[in-house]
C-alpha positions in Angstrom: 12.8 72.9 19.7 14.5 74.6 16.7 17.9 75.3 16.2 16.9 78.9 15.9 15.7 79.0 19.3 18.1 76.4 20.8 21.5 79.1 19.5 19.5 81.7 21.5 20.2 80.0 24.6 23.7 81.5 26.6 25.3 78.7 26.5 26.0 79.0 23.0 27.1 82.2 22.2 30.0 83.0 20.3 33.2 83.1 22.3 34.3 86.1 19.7 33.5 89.8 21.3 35.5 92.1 19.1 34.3 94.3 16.1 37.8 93.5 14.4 38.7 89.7 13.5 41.7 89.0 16.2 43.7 85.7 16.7 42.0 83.9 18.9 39.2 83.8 16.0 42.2 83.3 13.2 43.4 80.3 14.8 41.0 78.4 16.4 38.0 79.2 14.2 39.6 79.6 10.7 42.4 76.8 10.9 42.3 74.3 14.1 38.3 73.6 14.1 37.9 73.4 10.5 40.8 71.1 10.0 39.7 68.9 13.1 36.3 69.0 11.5 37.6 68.2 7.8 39.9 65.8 8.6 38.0 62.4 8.6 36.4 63.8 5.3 39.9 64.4 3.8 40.6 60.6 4.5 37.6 59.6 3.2 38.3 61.4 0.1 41.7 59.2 -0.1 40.5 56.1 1.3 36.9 55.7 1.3 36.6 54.1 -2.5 39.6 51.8 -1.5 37.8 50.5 1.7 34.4 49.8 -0.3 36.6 47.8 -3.2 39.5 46.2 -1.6 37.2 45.4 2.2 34.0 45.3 1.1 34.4 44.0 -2.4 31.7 46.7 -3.7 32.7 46.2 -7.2 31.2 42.5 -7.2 28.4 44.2 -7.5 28.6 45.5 -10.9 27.5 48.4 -11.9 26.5 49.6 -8.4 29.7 50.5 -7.3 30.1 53.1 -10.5 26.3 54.3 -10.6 25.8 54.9 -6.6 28.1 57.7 -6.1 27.4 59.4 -9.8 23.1 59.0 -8.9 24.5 60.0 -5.2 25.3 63.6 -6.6 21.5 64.6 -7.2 20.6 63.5 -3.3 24.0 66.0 -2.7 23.0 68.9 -4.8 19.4 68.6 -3.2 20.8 68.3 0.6 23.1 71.7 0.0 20.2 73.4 -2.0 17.9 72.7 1.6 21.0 73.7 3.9 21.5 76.9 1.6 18.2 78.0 1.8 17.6 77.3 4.9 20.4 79.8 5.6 19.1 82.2 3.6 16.1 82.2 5.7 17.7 82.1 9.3 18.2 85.2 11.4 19.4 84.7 15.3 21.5 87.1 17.5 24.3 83.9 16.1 24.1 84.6 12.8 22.4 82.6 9.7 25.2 80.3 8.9 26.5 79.5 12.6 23.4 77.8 13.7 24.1 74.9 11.0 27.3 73.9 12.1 25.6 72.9 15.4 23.0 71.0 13.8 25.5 69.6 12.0 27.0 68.1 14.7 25.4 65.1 15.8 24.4 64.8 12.3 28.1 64.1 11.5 29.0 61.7 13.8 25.9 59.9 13.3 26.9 59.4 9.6 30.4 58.6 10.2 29.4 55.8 12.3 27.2 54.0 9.9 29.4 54.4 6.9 31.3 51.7 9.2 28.7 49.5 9.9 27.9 48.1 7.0 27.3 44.0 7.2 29.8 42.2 6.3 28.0 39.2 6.1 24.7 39.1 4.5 23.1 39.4 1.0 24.6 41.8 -1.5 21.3 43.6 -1.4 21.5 44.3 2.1 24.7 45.6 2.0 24.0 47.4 -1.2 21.3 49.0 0.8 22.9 50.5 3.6 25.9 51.6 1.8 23.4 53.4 -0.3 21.5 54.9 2.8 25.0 55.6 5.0 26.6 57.1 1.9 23.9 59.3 1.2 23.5 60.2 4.9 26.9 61.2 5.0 27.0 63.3 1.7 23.7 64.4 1.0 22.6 65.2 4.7 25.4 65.6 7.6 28.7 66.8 5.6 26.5 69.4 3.4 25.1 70.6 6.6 28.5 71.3 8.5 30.5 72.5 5.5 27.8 74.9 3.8 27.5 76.8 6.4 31.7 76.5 7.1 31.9 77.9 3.9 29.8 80.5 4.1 31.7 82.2 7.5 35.0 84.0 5.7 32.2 86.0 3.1 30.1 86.4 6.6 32.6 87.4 8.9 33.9 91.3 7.6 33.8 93.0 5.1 37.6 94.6 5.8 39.5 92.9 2.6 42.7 92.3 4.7 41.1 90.4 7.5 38.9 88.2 5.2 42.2 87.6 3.4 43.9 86.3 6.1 40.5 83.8 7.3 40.4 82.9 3.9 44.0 82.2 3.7 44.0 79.9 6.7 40.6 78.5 5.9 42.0 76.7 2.9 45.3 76.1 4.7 43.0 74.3 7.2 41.0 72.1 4.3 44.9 71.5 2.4 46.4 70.8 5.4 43.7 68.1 6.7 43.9 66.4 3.2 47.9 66.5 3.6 48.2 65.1 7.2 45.2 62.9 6.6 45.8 61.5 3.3 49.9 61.6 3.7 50.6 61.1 7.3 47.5 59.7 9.2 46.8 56.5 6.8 50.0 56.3 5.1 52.3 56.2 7.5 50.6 55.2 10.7 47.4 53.6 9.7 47.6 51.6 5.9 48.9 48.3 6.9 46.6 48.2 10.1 43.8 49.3 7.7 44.3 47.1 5.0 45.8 44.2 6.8 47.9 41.9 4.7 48.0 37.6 5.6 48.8 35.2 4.2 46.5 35.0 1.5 46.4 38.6 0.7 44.4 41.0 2.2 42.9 39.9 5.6 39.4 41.3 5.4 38.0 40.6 8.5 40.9 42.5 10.5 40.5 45.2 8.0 36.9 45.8 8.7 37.4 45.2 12.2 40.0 48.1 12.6 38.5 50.7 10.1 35.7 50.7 12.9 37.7 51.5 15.7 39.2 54.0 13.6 36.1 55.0 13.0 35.4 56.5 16.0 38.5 58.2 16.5 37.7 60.5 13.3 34.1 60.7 14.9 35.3 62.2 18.3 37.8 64.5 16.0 34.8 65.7 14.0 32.5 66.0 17.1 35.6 68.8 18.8 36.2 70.1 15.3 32.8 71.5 14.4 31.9 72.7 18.2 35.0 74.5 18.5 34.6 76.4 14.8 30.9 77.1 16.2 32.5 79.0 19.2 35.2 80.7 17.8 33.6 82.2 14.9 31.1 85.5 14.4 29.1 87.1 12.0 29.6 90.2 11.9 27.8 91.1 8.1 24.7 89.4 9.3 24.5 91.4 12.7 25.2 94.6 10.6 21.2 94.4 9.4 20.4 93.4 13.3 22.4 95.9 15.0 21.4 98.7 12.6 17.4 97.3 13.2 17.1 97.0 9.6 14.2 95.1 7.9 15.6 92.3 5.7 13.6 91.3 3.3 13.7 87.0 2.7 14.5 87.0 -0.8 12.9 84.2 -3.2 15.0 81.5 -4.4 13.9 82.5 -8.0 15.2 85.6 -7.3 18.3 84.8 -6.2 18.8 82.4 -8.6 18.1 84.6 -11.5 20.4 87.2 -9.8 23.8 84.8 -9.8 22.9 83.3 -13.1 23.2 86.7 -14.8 26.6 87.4 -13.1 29.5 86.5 -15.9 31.7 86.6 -12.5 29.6 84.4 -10.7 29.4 81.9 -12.9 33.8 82.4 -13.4 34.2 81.8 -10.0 32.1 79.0 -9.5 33.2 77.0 -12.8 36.4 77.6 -11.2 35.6 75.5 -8.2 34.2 73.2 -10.6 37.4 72.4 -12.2 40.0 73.1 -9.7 38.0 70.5 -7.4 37.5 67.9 -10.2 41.4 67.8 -10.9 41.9 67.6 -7.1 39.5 64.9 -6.4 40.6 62.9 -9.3 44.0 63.1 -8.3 43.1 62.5 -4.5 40.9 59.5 -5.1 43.5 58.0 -7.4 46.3 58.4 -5.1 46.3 55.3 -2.8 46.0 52.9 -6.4 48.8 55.1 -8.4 51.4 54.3 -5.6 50.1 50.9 -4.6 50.8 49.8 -8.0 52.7 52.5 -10.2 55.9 52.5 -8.6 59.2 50.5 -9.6 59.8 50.3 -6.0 56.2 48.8 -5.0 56.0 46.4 -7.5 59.1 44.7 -6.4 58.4 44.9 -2.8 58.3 41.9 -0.4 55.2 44.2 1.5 53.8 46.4 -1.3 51.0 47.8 1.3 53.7 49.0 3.7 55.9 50.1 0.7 53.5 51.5 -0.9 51.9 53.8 2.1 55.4 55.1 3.1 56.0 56.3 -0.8 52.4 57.6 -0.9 52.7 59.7 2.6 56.6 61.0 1.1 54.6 62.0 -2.6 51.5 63.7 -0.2 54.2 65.5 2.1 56.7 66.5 -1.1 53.6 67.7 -2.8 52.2 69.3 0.1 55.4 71.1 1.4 54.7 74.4 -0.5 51.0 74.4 -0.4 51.8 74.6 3.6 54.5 76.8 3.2 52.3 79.1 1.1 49.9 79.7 4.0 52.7 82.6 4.8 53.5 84.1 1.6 50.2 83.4 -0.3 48.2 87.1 0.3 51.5 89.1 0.1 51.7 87.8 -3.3 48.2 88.5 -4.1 48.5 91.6 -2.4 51.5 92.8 -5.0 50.2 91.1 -8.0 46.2 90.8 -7.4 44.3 88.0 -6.7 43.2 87.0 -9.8 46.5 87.5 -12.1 48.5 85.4 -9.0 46.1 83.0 -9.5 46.5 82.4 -13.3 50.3 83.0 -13.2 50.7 80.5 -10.5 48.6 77.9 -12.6 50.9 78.1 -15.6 54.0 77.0 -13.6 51.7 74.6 -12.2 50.6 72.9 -15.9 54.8 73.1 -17.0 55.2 70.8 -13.4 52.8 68.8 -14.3 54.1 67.5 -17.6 57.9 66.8 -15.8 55.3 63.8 -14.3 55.0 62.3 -17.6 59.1 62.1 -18.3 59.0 58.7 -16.7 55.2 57.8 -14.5 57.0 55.0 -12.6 59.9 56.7 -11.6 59.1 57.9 -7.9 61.5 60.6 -8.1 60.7 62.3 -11.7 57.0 62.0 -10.5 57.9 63.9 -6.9 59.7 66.5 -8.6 56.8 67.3 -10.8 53.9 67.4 -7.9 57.0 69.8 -6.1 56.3 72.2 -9.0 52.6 71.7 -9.6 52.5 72.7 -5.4 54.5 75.7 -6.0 52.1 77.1 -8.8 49.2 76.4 -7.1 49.7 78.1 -3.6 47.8 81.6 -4.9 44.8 79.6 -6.2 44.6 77.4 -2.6 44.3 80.4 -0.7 42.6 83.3 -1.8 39.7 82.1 -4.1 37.2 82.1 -1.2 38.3 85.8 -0.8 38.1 86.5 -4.4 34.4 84.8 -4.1 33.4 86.8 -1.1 34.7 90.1 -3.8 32.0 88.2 -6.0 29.1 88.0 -3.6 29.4 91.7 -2.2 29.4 92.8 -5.7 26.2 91.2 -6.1 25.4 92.9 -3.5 26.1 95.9 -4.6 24.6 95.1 -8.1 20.9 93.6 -6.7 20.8 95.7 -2.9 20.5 91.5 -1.8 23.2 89.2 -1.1 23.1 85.8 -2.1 25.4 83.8 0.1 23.1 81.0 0.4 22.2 79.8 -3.0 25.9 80.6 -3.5 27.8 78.3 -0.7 24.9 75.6 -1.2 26.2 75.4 -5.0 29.7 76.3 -3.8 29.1 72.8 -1.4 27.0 70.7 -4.0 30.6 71.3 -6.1 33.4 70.7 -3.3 30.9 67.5 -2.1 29.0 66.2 -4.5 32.2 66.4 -7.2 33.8 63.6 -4.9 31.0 60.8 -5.9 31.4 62.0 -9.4 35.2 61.5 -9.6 34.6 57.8 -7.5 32.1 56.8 -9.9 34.3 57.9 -12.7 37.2 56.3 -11.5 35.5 52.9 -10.9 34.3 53.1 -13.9 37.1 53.3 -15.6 39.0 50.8 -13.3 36.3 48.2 -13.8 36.7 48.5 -17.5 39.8 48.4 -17.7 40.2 45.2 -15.2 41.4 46.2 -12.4 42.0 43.4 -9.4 42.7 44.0 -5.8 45.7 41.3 -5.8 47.2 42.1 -9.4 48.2 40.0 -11.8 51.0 37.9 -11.3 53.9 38.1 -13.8 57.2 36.4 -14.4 59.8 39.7 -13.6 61.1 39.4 -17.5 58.2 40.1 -19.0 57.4 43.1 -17.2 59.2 46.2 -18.5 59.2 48.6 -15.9 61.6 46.4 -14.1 64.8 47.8 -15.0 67.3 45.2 -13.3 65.4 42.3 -14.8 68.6 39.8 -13.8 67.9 40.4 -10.3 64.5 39.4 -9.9 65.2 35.8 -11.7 62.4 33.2 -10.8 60.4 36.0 -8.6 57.0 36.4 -9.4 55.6 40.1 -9.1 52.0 41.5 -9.5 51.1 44.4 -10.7 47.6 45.6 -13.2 47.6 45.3 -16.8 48.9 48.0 -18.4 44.6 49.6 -19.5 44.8 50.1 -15.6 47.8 51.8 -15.4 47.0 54.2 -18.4 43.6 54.8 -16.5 45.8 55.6 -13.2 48.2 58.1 -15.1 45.3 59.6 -16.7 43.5 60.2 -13.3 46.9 61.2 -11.1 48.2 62.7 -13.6 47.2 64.3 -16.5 43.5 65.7 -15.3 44.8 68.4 -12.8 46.8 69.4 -15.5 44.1 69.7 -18.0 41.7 71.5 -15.3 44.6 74.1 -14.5 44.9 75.0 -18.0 41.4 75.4 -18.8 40.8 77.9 -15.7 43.8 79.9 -16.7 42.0 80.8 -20.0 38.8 81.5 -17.8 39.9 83.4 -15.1 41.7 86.3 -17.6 37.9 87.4 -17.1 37.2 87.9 -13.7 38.4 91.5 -12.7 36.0 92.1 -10.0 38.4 93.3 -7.8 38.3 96.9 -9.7 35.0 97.3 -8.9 35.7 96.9 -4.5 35.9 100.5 -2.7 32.8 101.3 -5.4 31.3 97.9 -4.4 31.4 98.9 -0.6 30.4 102.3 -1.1 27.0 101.4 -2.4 26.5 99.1 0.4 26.9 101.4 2.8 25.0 103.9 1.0 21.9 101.5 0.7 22.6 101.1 4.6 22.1 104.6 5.7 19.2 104.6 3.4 17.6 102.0 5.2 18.0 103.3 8.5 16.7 106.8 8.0 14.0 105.3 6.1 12.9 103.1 9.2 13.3 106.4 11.3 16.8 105.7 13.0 19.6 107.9 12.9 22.9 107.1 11.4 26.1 108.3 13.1 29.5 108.4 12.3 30.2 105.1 13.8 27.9 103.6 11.6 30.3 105.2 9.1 33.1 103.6 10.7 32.1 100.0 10.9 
């Protein structure tokens, strides 16, 4: 049976009965399911590459462990392409996009569950094989699946500007605050030492891969509630406007469509936006875990770096994260006074000037905390009202071409916020490989390593720590990329002043509506007028 015909069924309508977006769907469908749903992803993003280098030992395999997730991104660009058209193609009483996250469902836990399984024992080709396959299951198949068509609900779900403000403000609060509490509460704090288990002789790999599997299925069951319950609590209330009004929608060709965004200057503004704003943040994400395992003063000198080391990366996360969170509140008043696009290029200069304090001294904990602080601060517009200022894109488009194109969009929109993570892994390996990067250190004699500054007091103690090509790759990837990235989009987005063109925008659309529905033989009333 097809999903189409399965959503259908009364069992799984939408919990959601109002015209007007109400809290119920606020908080449940924009913020608690998606960050349930996004959660294990978010620790992925963190922890993954760790697991696979430090556990599995991936990078004994050469150049597998750099090429895999980089060749990974054309199996991930290819899975959103499918899940975005099929969207574009899908009509139910449900909606287009809706129908996907149930699919996506089993798909999900499925995945999660295999990454997991990998053999420990074995050939290397084996497990070369099925890290390949799980990987690719999980980032080319399931993930695209469920966030494609998450992404696509806050341009789907009104077209009143306030009210898909506010979904898009706590739709990214949802995504920042999974990354936060997974990457600087969950792992840090309460997980890294029974994660990566530390014996005797360092690392103890068998616990380790023993408890990421129980762990496992935690995040799978988290997912599994996550996804259901942003199913339920969500509507689409643009696609029912073409049902309830019994217009005839044409199913555009992908050519079309295609040729349609390509020739938008805003389009392509707000998407290489996404491009670089994600590729700073996955840098900086996937570096995390190394930069405070062995970047800090305080680590290196450590009688238990891991536990050290996870309590200093959950206080950077949280210190860092503080005003992202707080920013859920104040972010669309600011946009509101200011605009959307000239809060989001203002905030991202303060942003660059905080990231530079991080360079006064990159092993000084403190110096580097006060400069992620100010980087948070600067980025709180462009966190939260990007997806609105893309939805201002799309119904342009719409406008523009009398055709939306949310589902070439959100399928490019998801090949970027997905298939950017292998990228920035395989980059990152890369770079650590080269560089010669062990998951022990190297040991030193305390007086020959400089960032020690009480050298007296670690007399006859040997510390570890990387050679100082790692720890220049490390900065570069923390540090210094999210600052480049910001700077670069603050020169791009002087460009993009759609939001001029929005009362006009909607206007048209209507017009085209009423159009439709005489045309068909209907009659429009002044409730149609209303909606």
């Amino acid at each position: 049976m097809k999903i189409t015909d399965i959503v259908e069924k009364p069992i799984f309508r939408t919990k959601i009965k109002s015209a007007d977006v109400k809290i119920p769907e606020m908080i449940i469908g924009y913020f608690l399911a998606p960050f349930c749903a996004m959660l294990a992803n978010s620790i992925f993003g963190a922890y993954l590459n760790r697991y696979y280098v430090d556990v599995l030992g991936w990078t004994k395999f050469g150049a597998f462990a750099t090429l895999l997730p980089v060749v990974s991104v054309i199996f991930v660009i290819l899975g959103n392409l499918m899940i975005g058209r099929w969207i574009d193609n899908t009509r139910t009483s449900q909606g287009k996009a809706r129908p996907y996250l149930l699919l996506a469902v089993p798909m999900v836990v499925v995945a999660v569950i295999l990454l997991f399984m990998t053999p420990k024992e074995g050939s290397n080709a084996v497990q070369m094989i099925w890290i390949a396959v799980s990987y690719n299951l999980y980032y080319a198949v399931a993930y695209p699946c469920f966030y494609t068509a998450h992404s696509s609900m806050v341009s789907l779900s009104t077209r009143d500007s306030a009210q898909r403000g506010m979904l898009a403000t706590l739709s990214n609060a949802a995504m920042v605050a999974s990354a936060g509490i997974g990457a600087s509460i969950v792992v840090p704090v309460l997980l890294q030492s029974y994660l990566f288990v530390t014996g005797d002789q360092g690392l103890d790999i068998d616990a380790s891969y023993a408890h990421w599997r129980i762990v496992s299925i935690a995040l799978c069951v988290c997912c599994f509630l996550g996804i259901l319950l942003e199913y339920y609590f969500t509507r689409e209330r643009i696609t029912e406007e073409t049902l309830n009004l019994n217009i005839k929608e044409e199913k555009i060709p992908l050519k079309k469509q295609v040729q349609a965004c390509i020739h938008s200057k805003y389009w392509w503004i707000i998407i290489l936006y996404f491009l670089l704003f994600q590729f700073g943040q996955l840098m900086k994400n996937s570096s995390m875990s190394f930069y405070a395992r062995w970047m800090f003063d305080s680590v290196i000198n450590s009688a238990n770096p891991e536990q050290t080391s996870g309590t200093l990366m959950s206080a950077l996360g949280l210190l860092g994260g503080i005003p992202t969170a707080i920013g859920m509140v104040v972010a669309w008043p600011i946009a509101h006074k200011l605009g959307k696009k000239r809060a989001v290029v203002m905030g991202l200069c303060f942003s660059v000037v905080g990231g530079l304090v991080c360079f006064i001294d990159v092993h000084n904990f403190v110096i580097v905390c006060v400069g992620m602080v100010l980087k948070g601060i600067g980025s709180i517009p462009a966190m939260y009202v990007t997806m609105a200022l893309l939805s201002d894109v799309l119904d342009h488009m719409e406008a523009k071409n009398g055709f939306r194109s949310d589902g070439f969009t959100m399928s490019v929109y998801g090949s970027i916020m997905v298939g950017l993570s292998g990228i920035c892994t395989g980059v990152l390996n890369g770079l650590l490989t080269f560089a010669g990067y062990t998951n022990t250190g190297v040991a030193c004699d305390p007086s020959t390593v400089t960032v020690i500054k009480d050298v007296a007091s670690y007399t006859g103690q040997i510390v570890y720590r990387q050679m100082g090509g790692v720890e220049q790759v490390l900065a570069f990837a923390f540090l210094a990329m999210e600052v480049i990235t910001f700077a670069v989009i603050v020169l791009m987005m002087s460009r993009l002043d759609v939001e001029k063109h929005i009362e006009e925008d909607h206007k048209i659309i209507k017009e085209r509506q009423k159009a439709a529905v005489l045309a068909a033989g209907g009659t429009w009333t002044e409730e149609n007028e209303d909606k």
